[in-house]
C-alpha positions in Angstrom: 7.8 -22.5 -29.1 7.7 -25.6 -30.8 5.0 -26.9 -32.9 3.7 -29.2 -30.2 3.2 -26.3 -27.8 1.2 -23.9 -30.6 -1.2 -27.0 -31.3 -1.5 -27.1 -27.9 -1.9 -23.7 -27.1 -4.4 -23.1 -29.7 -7.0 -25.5 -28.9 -6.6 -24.8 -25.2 -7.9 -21.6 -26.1 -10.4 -22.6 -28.4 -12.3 -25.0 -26.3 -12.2 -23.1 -22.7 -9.1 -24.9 -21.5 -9.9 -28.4 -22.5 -7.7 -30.3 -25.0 -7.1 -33.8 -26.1 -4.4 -36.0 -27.3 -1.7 -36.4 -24.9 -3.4 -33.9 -22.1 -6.6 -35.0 -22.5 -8.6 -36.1 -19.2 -5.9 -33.9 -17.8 -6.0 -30.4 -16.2 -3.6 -27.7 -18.4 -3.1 -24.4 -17.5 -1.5 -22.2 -19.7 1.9 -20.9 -18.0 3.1 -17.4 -19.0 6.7 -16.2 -17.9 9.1 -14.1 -19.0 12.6 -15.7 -19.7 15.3 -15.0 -17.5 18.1 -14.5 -20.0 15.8 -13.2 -23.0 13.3 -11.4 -21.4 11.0 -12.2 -24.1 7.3 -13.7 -22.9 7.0 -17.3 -23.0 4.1 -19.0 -23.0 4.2 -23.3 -22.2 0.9 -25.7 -21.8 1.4 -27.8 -18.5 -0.6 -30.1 -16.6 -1.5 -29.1 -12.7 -2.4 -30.5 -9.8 -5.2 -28.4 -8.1 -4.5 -28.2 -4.2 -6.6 -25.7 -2.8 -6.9 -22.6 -4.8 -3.1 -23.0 -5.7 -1.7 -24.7 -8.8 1.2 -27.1 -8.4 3.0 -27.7 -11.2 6.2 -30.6 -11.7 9.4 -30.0 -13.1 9.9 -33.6 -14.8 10.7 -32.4 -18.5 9.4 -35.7 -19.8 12.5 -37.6 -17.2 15.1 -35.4 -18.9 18.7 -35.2 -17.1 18.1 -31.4 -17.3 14.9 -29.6 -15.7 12.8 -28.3 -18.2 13.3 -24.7 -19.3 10.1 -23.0 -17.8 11.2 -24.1 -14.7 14.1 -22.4 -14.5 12.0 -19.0 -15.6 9.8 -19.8 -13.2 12.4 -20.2 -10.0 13.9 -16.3 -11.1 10.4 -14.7 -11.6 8.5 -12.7 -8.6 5.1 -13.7 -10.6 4.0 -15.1 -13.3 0.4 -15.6 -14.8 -1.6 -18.5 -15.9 -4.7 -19.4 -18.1 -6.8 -21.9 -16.5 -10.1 -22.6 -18.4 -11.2 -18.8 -19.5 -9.4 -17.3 -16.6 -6.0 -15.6 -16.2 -4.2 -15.4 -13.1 -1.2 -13.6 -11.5 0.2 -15.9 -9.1 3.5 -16.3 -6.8 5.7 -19.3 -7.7 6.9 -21.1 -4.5 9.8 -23.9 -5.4 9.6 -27.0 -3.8 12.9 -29.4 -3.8 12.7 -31.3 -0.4 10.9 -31.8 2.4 7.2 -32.7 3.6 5.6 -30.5 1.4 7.1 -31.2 -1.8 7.3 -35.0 -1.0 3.4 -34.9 -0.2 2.6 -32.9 -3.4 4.7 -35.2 -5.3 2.6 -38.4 -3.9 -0.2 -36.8 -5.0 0.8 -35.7 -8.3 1.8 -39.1 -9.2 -1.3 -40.5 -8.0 -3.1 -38.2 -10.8 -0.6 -38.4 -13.5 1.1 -41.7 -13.4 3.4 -41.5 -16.0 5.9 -39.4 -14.3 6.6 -42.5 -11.9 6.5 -45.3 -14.2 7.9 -43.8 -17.2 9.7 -40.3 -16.5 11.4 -41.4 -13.0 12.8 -44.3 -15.0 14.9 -42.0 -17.3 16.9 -39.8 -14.6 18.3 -40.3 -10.9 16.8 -36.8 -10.2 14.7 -35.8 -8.1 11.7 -33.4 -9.7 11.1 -30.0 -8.1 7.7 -28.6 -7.7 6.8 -25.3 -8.0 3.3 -24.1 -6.1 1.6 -21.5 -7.6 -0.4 -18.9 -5.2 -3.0 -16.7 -6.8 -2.3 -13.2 -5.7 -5.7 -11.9 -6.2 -4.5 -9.5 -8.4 
C-alpha cells in the first residue's frame, strides 16, 4: 500500500468514514479484496457513487493508460467487502463496460466528481469501466 493509501485509510477510520484533503466533501468507502495473483488482502480508499443501496465505483486510475489495480481484483472476485462510515459490507461486484447502464452511471458519476471528465478523460482514449457493488445482506 502506498503511503497515500495508509494516511487515507487511517483517518477514514478514525473519523467514521469522513476524510479531508483530496476526498474531502467526497463519499470513500473503504474497498477490501483479495488479489488475484497474490492472494494476499488488499485494502484501497475509493470514492462512490451511491445509487440506491449499491455502491458504484469507477475504474479511472487517475486517466492512466492501464486500469487501476483494484479493478482488476475486483472483475476476478465473487465478493468483496467494503467500509462505509462504521459499517462493513459483503457485496457482489457487477462490471460495467458498455451499454445504458454503465453510460448512465458514468453521467452521473461525473456530475458528482468532475475531475474524471475534465482532467482524467484528458490523459487516455479509454473508456472507464464501472463496477456496481450489490450488498448481499450477508
Amino acid at each position: 500500500m502506498s503511503e497515500f493509501n495508509d494516511a487515507v485509510i487511517a483517518e477514514f477510520r478514525a473519523n467514521k468514514g469522513v476524510v479531508g484533503g483530496f476526498f474531502a466533501n467526497a463519499t470513500v468507502l473503504l474497498l477490501h479484496v483479495k488479489g488475484r495473483r497474490t492472494g494476499r488482502d488488499l485494502v484501497t480508499p475509493l470514492l462512490y457513487l451511491a445509487d440506491g443501496d449499491d455502491y458504484v465505483l469507477l475504474g479511472s486510475n487517475g486517466g492512466a493508460p492501464r486500469e487501476p489495480l483494484w479493478f482488476g481484483n475486483v472483475e476476478a472476485a465473487d465478493t468483496v467487502r467494503i467500509e462505509v462510515g462504521e459499517r462493513t459490507i459483503t457485496a457482489k461486484p457487477v462490471v460495467l463496460r458498455e451499454g445504458a447502464e454503465r453510460d448512465a452511471l458514468y453521467s452521473r458519476f461525473v456530475e458528482y466528481w468532475p475531475d474524471a471528465r475534465d482532467k482524467y478523460e484528458q490523459n487516455t482514449d479509454r473508456t472507464f469501466p464501472l463496477v456496481r457493488l450489490v450488498p448481499t445482506g450477508e
